[in-house]
MILUMLO-418493 format. One record per atom (N, C-alpha, C): residue in three letters; x, y, z. Coordinates in pm, whole numbers, plus 32768, in hexadecimal, padded with zeros to 4 digits. Example, Ala and Ser with C-alpha at 12.3 -4.5 7.8 and 13.67 -1.06 7.14 Angstrom:
<pators>
ALA85277DC7830C/ALA84CE7E3E830C/ALA85287EB6830C/SER85057F1F82C4/SER85577F9682CA/SER850A80038313/
</pators>
This chain:
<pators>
UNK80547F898000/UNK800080008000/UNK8058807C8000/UNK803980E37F9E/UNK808281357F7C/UNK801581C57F87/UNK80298239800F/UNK7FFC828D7FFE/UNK807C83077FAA/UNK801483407F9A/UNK806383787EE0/UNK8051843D7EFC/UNK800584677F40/UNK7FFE84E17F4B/UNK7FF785487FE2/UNK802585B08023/UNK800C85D88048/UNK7F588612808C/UNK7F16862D8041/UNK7EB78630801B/UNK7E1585F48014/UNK7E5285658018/UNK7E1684E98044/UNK7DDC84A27F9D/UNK7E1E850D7F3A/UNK7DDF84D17EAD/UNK7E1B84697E69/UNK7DC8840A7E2B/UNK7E1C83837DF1/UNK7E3883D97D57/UNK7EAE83B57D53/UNK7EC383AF7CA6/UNK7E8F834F7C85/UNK7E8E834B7BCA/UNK7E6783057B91/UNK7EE382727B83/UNK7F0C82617B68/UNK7FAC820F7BBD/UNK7F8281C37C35/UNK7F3981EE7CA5/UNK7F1F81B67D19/UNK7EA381617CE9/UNK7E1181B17CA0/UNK7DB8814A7C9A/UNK7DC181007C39/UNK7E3380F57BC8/UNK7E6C807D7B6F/UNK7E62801E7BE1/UNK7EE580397C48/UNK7F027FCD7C88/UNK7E9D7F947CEF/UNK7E6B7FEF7D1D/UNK7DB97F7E7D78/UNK7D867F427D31/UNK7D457F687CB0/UNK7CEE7F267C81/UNK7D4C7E777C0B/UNK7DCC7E9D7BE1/UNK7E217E347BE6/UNK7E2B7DB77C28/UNK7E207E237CDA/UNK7E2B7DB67D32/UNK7D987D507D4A/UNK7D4C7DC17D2C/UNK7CC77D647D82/UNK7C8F7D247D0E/UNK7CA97D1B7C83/UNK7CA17CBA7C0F/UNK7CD57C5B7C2B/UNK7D7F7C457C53/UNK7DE57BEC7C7D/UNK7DAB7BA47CFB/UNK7D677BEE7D41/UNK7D497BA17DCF/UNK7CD77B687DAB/UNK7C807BA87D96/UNK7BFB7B6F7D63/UNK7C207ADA7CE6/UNK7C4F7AAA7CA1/UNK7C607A387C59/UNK7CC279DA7CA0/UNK7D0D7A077D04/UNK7D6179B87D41/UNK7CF079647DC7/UNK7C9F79C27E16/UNK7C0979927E56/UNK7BF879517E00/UNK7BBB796B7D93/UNK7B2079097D4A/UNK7B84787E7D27/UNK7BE778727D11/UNK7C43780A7CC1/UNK7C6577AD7D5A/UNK7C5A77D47DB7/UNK7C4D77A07E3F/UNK7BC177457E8E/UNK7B5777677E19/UNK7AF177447E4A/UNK7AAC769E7E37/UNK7AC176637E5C/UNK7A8C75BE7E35/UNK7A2B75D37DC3/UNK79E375FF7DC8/UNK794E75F07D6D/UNK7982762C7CEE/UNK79BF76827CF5/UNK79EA76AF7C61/UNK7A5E768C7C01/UNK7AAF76287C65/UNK7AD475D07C19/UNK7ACC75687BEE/UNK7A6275467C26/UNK79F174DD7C08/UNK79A075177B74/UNK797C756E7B90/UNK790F75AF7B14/UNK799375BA7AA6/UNK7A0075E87A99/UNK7A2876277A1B/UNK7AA975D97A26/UNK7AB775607A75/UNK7B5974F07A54/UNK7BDC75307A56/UNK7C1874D57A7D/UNK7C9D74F17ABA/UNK7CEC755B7A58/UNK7CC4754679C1/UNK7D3975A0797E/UNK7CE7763079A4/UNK7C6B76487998/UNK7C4A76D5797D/UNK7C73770979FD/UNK7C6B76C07A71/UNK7C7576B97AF1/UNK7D1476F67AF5/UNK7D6F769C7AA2/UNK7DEC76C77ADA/UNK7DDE77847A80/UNK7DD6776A7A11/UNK7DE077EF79A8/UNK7D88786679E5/UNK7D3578317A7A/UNK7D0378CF7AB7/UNK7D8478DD7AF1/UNK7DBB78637B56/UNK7E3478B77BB0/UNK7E9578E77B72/UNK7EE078BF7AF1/UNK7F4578ED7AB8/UNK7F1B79A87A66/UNK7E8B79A87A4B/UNK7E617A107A2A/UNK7E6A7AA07AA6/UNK7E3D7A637AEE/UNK7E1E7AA57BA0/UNK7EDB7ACB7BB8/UNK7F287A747BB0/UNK7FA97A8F7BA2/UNK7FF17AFC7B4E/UNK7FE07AF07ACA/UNK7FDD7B737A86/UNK7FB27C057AAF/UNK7F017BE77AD8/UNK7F0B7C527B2A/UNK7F697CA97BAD/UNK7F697C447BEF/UNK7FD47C577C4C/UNK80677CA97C4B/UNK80977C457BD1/UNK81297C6C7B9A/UNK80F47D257B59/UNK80A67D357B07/UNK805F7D9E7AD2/UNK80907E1E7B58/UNK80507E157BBA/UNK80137E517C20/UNK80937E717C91/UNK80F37E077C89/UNK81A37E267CED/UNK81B27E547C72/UNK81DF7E507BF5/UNK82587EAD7BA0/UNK82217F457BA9/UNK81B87F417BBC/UNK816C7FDE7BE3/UNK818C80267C41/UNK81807FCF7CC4/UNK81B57FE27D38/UNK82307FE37D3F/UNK82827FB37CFA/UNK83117F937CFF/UNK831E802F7CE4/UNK830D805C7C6A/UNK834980D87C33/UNK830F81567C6B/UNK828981417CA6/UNK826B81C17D1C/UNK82ED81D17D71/UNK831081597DB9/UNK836F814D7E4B/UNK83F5817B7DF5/UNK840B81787D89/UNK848C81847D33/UNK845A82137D3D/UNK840A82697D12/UNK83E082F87D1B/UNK83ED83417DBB/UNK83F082CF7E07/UNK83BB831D7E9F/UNK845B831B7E9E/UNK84BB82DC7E75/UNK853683067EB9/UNK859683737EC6/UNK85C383D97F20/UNK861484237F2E/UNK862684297EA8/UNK868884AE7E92/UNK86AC84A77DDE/UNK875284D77E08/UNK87A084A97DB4/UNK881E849C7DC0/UNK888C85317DB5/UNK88AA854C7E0F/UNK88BC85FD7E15/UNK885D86577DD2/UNK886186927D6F/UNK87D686A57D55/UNK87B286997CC2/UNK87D586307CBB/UNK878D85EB7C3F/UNK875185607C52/UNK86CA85937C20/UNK8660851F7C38/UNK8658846F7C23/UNK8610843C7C26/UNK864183AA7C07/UNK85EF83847BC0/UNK862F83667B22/UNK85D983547A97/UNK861D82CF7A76/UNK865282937AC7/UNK866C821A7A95/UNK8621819D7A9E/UNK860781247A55/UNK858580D07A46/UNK85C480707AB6/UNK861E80297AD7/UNK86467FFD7B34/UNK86BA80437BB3/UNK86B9803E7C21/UNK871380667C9B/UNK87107FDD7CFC/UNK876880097D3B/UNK87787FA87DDB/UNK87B07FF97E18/UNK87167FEC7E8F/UNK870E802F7EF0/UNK86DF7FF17F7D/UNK872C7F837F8A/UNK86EA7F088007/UNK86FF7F5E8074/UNK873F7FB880B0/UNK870F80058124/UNK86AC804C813B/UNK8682809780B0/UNK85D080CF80CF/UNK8564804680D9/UNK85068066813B/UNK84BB80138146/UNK846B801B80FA/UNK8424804480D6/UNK83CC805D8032/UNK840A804F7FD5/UNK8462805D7FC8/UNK84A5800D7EFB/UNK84AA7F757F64/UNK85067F527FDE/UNK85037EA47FE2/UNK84977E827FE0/UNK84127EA48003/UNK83B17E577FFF/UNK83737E3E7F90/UNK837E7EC17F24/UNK83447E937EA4/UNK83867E407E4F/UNK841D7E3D7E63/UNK844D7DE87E1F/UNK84517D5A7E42/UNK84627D397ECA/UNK843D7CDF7EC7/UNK83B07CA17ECF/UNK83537CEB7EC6/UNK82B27CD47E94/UNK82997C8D7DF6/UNK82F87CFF7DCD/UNK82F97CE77D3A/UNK83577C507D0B/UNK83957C667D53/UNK83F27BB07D30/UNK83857B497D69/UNK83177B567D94/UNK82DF7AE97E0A/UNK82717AE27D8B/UNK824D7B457D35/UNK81DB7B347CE9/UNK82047AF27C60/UNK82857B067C38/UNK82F87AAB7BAF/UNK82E77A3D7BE5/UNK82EA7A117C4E/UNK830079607C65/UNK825F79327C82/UNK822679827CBF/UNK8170794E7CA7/UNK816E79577BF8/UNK8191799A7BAE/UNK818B79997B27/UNK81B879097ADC/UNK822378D57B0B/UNK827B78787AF1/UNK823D78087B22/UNK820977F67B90/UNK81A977B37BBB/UNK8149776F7BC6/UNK80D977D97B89/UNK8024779D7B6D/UNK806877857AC5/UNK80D677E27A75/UNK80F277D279E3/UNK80F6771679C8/UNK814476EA7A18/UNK8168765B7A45/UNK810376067A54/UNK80DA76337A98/UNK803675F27AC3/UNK7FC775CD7A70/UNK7FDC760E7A12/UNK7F7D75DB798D/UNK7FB3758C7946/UNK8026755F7967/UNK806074EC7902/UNK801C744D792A/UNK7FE4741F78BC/UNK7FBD73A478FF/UNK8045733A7926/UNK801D729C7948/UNK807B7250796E/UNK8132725C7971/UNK812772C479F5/UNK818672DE7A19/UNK81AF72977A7B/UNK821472217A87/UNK823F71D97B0C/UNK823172427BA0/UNK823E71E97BEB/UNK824071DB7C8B/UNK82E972577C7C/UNK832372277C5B/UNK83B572887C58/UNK83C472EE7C13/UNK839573137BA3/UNK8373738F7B82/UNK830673DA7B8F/UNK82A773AA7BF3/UNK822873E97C15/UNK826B741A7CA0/UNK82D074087CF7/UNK830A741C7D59/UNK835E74987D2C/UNK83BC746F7CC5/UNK83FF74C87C5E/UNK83E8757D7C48/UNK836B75477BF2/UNK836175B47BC8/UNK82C176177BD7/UNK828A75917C3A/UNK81F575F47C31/UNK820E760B7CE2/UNK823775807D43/UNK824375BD7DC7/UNK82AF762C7DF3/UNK831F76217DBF/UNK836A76797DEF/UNK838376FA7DD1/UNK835076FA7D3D/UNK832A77A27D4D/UNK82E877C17D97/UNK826977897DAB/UNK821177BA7E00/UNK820F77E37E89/UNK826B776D7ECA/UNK829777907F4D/UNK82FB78287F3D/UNK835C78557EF0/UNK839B787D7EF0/UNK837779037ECA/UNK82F579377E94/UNK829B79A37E79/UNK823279AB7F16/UNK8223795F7F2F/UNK81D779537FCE/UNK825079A18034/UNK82987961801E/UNK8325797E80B1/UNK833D7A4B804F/UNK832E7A457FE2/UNK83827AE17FA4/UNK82D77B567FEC/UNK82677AD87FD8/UNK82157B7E8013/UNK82017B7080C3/UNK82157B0E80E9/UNK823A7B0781AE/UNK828E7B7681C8/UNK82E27B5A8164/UNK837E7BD58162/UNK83717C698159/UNK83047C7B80FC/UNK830C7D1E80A7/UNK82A67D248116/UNK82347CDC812F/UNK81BB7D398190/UNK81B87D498211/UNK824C7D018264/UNK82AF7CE582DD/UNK82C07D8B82D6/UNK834B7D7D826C/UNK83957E118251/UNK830F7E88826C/UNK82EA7E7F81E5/UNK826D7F0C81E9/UNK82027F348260/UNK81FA7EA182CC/UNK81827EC48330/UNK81FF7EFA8382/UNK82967EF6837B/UNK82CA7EEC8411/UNK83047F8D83CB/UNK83097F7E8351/UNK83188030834E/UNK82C9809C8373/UNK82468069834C/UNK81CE80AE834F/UNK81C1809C840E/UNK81B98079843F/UNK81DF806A84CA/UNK823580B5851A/UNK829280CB84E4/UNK830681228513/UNK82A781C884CC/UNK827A81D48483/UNK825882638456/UNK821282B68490/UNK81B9822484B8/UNK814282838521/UNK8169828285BD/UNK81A4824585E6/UNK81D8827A8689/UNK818982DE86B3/UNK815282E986F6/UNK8101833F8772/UNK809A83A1871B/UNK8056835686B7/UNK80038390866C/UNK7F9C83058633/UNK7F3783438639/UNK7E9D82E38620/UNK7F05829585C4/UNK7EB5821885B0/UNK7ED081BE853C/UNK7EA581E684A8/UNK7EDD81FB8441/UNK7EBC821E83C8/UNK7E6781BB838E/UNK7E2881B58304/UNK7DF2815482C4/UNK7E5480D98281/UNK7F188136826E/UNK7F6480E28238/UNK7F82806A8280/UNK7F75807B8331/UNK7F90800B8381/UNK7F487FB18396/UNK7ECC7FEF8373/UNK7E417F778355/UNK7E3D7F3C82E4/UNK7E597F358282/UNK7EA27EE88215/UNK7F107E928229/UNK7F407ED7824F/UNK7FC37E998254/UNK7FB57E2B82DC/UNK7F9D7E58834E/UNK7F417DC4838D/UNK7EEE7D6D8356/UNK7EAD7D8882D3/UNK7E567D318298/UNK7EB77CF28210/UNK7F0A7CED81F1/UNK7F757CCF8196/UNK7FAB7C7F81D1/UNK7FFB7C908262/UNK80217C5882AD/UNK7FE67BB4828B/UNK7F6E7BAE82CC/UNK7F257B7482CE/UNK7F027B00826D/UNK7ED87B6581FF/UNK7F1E7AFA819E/UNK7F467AA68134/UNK7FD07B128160/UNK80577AB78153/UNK805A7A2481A0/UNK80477A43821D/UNK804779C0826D/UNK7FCC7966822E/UNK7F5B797F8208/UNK7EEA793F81DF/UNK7F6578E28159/UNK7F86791B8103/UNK7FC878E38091/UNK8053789D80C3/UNK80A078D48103/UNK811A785F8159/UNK80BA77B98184/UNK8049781281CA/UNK8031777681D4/UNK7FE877078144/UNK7FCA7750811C/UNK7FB7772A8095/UNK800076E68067/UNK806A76E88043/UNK80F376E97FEF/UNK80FB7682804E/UNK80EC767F80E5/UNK816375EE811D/UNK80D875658136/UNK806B759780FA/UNK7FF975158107/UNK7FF77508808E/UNK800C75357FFB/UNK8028750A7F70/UNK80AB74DC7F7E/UNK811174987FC5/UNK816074497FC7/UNK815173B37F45/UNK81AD73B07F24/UNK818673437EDC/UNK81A372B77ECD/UNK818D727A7F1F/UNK820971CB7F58/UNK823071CD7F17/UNK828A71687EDE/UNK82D171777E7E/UNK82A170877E76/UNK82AC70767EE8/UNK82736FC57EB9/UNK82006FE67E96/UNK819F70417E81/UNK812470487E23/UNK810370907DEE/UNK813870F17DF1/UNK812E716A7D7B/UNK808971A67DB1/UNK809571DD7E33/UNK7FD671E17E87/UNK800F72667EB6/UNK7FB672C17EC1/UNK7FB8733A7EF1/UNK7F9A730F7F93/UNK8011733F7FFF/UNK801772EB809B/UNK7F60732B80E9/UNK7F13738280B3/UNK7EAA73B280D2/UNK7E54741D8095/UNK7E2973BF8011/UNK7DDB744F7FD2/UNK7D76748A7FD7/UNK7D33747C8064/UNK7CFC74C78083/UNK7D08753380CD/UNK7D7E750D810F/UNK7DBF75BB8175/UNK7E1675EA810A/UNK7E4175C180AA/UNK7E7F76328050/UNK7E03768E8005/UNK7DA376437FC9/UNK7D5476A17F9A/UNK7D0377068006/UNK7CFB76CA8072/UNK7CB4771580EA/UNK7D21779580ED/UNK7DB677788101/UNK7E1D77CF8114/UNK7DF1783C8090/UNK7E0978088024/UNK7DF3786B7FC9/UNK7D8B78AD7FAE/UNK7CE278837FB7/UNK7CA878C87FE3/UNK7C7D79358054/UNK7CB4790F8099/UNK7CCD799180F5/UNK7D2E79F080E3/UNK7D9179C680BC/UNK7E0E7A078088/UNK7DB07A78802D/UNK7D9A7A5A7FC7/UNK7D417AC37F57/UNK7D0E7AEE7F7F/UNK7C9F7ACD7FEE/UNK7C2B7B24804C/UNK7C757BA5808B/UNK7CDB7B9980CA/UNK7D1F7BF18121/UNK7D577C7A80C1/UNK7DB97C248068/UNK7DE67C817FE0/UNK7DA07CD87F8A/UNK7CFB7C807F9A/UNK7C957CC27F5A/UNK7C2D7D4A7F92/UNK7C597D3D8028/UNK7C3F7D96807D/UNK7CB37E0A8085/UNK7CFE7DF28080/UNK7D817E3F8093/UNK7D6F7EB48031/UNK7D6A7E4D7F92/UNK7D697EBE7F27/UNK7CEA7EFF7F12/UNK7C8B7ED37F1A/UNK7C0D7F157F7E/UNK7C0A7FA07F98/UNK7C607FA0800F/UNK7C667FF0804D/UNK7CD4807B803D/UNK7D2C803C7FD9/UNK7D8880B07F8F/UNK7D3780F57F0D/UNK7CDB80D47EFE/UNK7C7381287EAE/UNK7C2181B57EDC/UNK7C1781D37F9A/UNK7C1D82247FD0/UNK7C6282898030/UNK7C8482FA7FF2/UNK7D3183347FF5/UNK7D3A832E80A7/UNK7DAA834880C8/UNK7D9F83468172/UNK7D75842681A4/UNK7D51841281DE/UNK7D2D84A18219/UNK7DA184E18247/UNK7DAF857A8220/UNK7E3785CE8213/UNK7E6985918298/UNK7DEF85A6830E/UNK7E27859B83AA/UNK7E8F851883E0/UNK7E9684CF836E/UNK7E96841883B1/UNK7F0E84278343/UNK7F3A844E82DA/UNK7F7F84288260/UNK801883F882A6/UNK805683C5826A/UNK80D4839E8265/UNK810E83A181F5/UNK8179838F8215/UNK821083B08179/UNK821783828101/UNK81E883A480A3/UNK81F683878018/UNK82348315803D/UNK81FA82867FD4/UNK827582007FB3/UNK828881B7802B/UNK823D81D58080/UNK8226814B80FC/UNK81FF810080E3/UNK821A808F80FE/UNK81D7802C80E9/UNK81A67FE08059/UNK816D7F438053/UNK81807F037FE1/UNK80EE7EB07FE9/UNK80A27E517F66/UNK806F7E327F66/UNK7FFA7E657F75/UNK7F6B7E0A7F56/UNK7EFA7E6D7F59/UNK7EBD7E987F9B/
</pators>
């Protein structure tokens, strides 16, 4: 979550990225839901989450390059460059690593539509991205709630920390996801697919609330610092 103005006004840049997100969250829910992958089978099933993923990826490179905008500018010339590293600001680490967590969900559900894929490359290449995009947004919405935390010190809670508690959230909803889509490997069986989809449905619910809620600007009185914070 990225408040963007003094003012409390969203650019157009900011509601790209909500409504990005809550497309992305919203198909990553419905693709979570038993009955609808029942109604429309495993491939259309996988081709919502890999779609919902796109969104996603869509929605951090947005965010990425706001937090690339929020940074200090280099004596005094501005920063027009398409990539930087800047792992000590907490707003560029979190979007970037947001944005790496949404390439490997990409890599991921992409995988996932492949039919008869062994027990070892279903471990390969559809579980471990996945885990490994789960652990990158624990990471970025860790960073951004514990920045956004530090900002407000002895001042009401903003709307960014209420997001960002609900991101929090989950992230962890999708970690656990990622470690109940485990995949044996003597049977090639997802170790519990029903708490992974439970995980991921909630996961989207939370995300879907989050970006939600970055659709209404925060009030001059409550605002915090351009480029806090990550996710929707």
């Amino acid at each position: 979550m990225t408040e963007t103005s003094s003012a409390g006004r969203l650019t157009v840049r900011d509601r790209w990225i909500a409504w990005l997100f809550i497309i992305g969250s919203s198909l990553f829910a419905l693709g979570a839901v038993p009955l609808y992958a029942e109604a429309v089978g495993l491939r259309l099933c996988a081709l919502t989450f890999f779609v919902g993923s796109l969104f996603f990826t869509s929605a951090a490179f947005l965010q990425y390059r706001e937090a690339v905008d929020a940074l200090p500018a280099v004596g005094a010339t501005p920063r027009h460059s398409f990539w930087v590293w800047a792992p000590r600001n907490p707003g560029w680490l979190a979007a970037a690593v947001q944005l790496a967590g949404t390439l490997w969900f990409n890599w991921s559900t992409a995988n996932a539509m492949r039919v008869n894929l062994s027990a070892a490359l279903t471990e390969q290449q559809v579980w471990r991205p996945d885990a490994l995009g789960s652990v990158a947004f624990l990471v970025s919405s860790g960073v951004a709630l514990r920045d956004a935390s530090r900002a407000i010190a002895g001042r009401p809670r903003p709307r960014v920390w209420t997001i960002g508690v609900i991101n929090v959230a989950g992230s962890v909803a999708f970690g656990i996801s990622a470690v109940a889509a485990f995949v044996i490997p003597s049977s090639g069986d997802v170790w519990n697919a029903e708490l992974s989809n439970l995980g991921t449905f909630v996961g989207g619910l939370c995300f879907l609330t989050g970006a939600i809620l970055m659709l209404s600007p925060e009030s001059t009185d409550a605002s915090s610092p351009a480029g806090r914070g990550t996710h929707p």
